[in-house]
C-alpha atoms as one frame of an Amber mdcrd trajectory, in Angstrom:
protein
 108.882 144.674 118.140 111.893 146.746 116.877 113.963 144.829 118.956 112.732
 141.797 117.742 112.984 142.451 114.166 116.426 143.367 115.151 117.396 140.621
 116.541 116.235 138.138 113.537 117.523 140.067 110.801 121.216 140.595 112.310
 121.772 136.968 113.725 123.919 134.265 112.528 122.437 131.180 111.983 125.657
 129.783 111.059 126.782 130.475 114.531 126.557 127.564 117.036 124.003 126.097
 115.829 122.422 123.136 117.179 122.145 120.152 114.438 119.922 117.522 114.810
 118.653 114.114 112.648 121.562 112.537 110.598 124.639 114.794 110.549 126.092
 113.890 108.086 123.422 115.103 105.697 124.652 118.492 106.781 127.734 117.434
 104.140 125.706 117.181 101.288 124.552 120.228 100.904 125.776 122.402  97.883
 128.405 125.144  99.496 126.255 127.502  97.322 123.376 127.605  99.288 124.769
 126.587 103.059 125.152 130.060 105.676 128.388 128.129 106.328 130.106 129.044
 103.923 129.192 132.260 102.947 131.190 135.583 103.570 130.172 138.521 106.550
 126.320 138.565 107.088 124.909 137.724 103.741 121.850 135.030 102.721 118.558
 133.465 104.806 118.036 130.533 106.512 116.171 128.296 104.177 112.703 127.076
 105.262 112.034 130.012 108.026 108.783 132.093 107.748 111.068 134.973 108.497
 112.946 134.326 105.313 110.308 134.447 103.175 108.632 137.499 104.479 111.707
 139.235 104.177 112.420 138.268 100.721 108.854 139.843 100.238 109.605 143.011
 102.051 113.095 143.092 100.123 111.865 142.915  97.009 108.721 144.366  96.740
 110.730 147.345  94.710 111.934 144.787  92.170 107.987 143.659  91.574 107.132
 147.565  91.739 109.783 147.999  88.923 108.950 144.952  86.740 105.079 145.441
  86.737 104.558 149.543  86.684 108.319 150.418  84.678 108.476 147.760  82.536
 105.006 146.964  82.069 105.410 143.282  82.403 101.641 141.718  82.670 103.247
 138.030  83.127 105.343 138.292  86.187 105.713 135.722  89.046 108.182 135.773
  91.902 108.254 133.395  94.960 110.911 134.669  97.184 114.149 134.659  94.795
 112.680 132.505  91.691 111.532 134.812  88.848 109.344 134.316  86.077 108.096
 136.565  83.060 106.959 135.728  80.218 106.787 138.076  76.997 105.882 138.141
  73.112 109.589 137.253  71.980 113.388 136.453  73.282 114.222 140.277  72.675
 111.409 141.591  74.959 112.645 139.071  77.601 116.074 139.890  76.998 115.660
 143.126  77.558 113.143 142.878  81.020 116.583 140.828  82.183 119.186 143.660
  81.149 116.855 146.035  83.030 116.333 144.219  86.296 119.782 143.070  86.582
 121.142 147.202  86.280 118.275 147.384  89.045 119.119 145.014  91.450 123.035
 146.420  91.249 122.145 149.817  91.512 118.935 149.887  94.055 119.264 146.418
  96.035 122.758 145.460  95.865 122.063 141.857  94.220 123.025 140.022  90.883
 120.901 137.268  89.143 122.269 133.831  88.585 123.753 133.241  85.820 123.683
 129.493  85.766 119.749 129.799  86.678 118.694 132.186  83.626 116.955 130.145
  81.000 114.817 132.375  77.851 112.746 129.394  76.344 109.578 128.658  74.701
 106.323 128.303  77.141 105.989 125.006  75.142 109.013 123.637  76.689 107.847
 124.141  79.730 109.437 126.110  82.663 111.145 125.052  85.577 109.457 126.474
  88.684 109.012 125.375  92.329 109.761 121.688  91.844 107.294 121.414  88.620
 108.054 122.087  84.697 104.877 123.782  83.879 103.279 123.285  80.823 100.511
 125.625  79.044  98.203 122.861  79.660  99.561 120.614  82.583 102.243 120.131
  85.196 105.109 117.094  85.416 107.695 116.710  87.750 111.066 117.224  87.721
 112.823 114.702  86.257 115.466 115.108  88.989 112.917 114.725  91.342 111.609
 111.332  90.121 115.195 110.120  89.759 115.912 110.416  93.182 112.825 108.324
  94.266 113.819 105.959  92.170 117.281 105.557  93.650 115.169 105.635  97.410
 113.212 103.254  96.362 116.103 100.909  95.235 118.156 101.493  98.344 115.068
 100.562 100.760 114.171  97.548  97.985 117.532  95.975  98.112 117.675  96.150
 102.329 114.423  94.326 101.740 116.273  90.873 100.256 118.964  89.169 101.407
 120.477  85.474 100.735 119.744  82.730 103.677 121.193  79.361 103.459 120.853
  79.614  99.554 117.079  81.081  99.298 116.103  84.384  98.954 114.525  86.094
 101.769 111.947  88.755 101.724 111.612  90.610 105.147 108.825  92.310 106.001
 109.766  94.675 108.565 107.898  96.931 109.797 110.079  99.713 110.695 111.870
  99.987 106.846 108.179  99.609 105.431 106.958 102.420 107.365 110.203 104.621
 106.566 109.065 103.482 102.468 105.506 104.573 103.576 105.904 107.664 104.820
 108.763 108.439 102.154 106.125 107.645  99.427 103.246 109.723 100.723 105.004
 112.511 101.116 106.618 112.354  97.056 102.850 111.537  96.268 102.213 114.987
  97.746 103.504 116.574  95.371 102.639 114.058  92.463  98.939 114.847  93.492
  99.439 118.854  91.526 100.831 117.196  88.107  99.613 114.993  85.758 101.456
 111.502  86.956  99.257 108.899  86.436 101.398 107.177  83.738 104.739 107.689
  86.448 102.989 106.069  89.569 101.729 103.302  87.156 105.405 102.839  85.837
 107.231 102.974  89.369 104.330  99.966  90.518 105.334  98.194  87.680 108.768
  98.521  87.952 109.534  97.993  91.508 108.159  94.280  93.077 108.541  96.421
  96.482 105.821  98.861  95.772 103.377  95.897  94.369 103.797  93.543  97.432
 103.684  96.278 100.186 101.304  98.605  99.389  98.096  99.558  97.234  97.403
 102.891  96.076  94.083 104.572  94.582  93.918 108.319  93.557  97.032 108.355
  94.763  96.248 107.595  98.625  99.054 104.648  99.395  97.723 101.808 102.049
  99.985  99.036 103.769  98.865  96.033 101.600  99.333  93.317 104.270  97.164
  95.764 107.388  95.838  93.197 109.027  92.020  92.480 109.214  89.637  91.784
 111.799  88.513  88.127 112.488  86.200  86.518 114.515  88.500  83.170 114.890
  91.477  81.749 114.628  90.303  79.282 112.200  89.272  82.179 110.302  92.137
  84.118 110.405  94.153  80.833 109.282  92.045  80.380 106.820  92.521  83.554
 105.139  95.826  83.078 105.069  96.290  80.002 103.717  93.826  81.130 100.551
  95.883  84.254 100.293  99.201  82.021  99.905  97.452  78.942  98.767 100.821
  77.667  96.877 103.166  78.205  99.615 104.183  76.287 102.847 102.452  78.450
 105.738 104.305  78.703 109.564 101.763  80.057 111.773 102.904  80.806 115.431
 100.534  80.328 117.850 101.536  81.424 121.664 105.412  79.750 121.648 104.945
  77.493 118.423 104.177  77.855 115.286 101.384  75.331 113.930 100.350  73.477
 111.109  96.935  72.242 110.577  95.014  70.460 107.825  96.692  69.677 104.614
  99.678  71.867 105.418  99.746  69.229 108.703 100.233  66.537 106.623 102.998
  67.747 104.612 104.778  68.984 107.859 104.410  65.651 109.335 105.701  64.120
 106.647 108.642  66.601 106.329 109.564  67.246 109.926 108.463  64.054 111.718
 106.377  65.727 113.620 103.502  64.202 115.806  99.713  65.146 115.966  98.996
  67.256 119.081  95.275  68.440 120.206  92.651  69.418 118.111  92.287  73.651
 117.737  88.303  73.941 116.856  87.258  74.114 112.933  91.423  73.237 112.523
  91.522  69.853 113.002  94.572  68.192 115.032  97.709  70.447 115.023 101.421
  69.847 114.460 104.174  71.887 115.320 107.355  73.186 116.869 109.091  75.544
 119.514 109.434  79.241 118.213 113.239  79.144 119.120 113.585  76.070 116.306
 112.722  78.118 113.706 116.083  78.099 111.930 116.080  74.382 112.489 112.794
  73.860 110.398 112.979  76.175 107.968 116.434  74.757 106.444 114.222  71.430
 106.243 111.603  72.978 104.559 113.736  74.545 101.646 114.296  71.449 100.789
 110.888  70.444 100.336 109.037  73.752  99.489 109.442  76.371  96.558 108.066
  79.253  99.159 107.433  79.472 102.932 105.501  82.408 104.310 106.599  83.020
 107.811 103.688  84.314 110.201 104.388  86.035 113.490 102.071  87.402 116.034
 102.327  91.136 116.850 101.269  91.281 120.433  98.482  93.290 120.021  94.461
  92.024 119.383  92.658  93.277 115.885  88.756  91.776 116.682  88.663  88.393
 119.252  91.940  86.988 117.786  95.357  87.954 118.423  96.399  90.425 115.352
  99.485  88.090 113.096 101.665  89.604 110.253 103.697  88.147 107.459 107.378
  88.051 108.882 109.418  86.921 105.519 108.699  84.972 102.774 111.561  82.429
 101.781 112.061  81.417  98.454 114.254  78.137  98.110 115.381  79.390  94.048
 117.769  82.361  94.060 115.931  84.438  92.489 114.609  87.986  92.934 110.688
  87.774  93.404 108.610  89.799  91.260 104.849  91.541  92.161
């Protein structure tokens, strides 16, 4: 166990390491707080258990000195983040004159400057990714503004320009990177009062509205497809969902029109009635590899066409079928 201990505490991390994800994260980092850059053997590898137990073992004599020599009663530590709280700014001046002659002397540390703050409880203090109130927690405001500027960066890959509409793609893969990217900030909304925040960021971003729902803060994909018992069904539901829109529904290798939306293709495309699809009526339609072809048509015809692709995969007796993009034939940004 020696040996082990040994072997922890004395290596460089900072010696060929093995990086992994998107490397050139690694450049972003503050100099402060990367092992690169730091001289002979000195800070811990953030995020390892070993760290934090041996900031504990460390500094267990600065607690032992702050709660039995200077009689703190409000003191809180997690690893190198200090907080005590006393009667007036003297009191806390001095508890911070007397730990940093201790940490010089007995541990061989210094505080940080640039980190010190003496402030009223009332405006709130800074602490593990919250400003804590007497009576509640927010978040940082740092914090939010970077979600903000993630949310705009995904938002904007979300809508581009095609043959003078605006598109709306609704791909999977850069939903699912928002997804997971909002669940996990929700996390940590869930321990502060953020009600009035979520509400604001759904209000502000058409992104959040259109993709996903959220209730006590649980976020669901707003278009996860349902189960139905029929394609007429399932065509249905669509069409009432997007009753004021121009629908393409692929079926197999076309994509079909059927009803009133049959009529309106016929008339737009020329197309010709094919077989009847039960409870559909006769169908219209064209090849999957003429999309392009049709859809510059349609923009001519049609405020907004809903593009619907199937996914491969069954969901009930019917094949499972997502919203691809959503053209709108005004250049304009679409909103909820």
């Amino acid at each position: 166990m020696a040996w082990l201990i040994g072997v922890v505490i004395f290596n460089n991390a900072a010696e060929n390491p093995i990086k992994k994800g998107q490397l050139s994260l690694f450049e972003a980092i503050p100099r402060h707080k990367s092992l690169f850059y730091t001289q002979g053997r000195t800070g811990l590898p953030i995020g390892n258990y070993t760290s934090q137990f041996f900031a504990n073992v460390y500094l267990n004599e600065l607690d032992q000195f702050v709660k039995h020599h200077l009689k703190c009663r409000y003191y809180l530590r997690y690893v190198d983040d200090l907080v005590l709280l006393g009667n007036d700014k003297n009191e806390l001046q001095n508890y911070e004159a007397a730990i940093k002659d201790f940490l010089a002397a007995r541990l061989h540390l210094e505080l940080n400057r640039n980190a010190r703050r003496i402030a009223s409880v009332h405006n709130g203090c800074n602490f593990l990714g919250y400003i804590v109130h007497p009576t509640h927690f927010t978040i940082r405001r740092r914090v939010v503004n970077n979600l903000k500027q993630k949310i705009e960066n995904v938002q904007s890959r979300l809508v581009r320009q095609w043959n003078g509409a605006v598109v709306v793609s609704y791909r999977d893969d850069r939903i699912d990177r928002l997804h997971s990217m909002l669940a996990s900030y929700l996390g940590q909304f869930r321990h502060a009062s953020t009600h009035r925040l979520v509400w604001s960021l759904f209000q502000r971003y058409w992104a959040l509205n259109r993709f996903f729902t959220i209730n006590s803060l649980t976020l669901r994909r707003a278009d996860e497809p349902l189960r139905f018992h029929s394609l007429s069904s399932q065509y249905r539901w669509f069409c009432h969902k997007y009753e004021k829109a121009m629908i393409f529904f692929q079926v197999g290798r076309y994509f079909e029109f059927y009803r009133q939306q049959g009529k309106a293709a016929e008339m737009c495309f020329h197309l010709r009635q094919g077989s009847v699809r039960p409870r559909l009526g006769n169908r219209s339609g064209f090849p999957v590899d003429q999309l392009d072809r049709y859809l510059t048509a349609a923009l001519t015809v049609f405020p907004q066409i809903i593009v619907i692709r199937q996914t491969g995969k069954f969901r009930g007796y019917v094949m499972e079928r997502r919203v691809q993009a959503i053209l709108y034939s005004r250049a304009t940004l679409p909103s909820g």
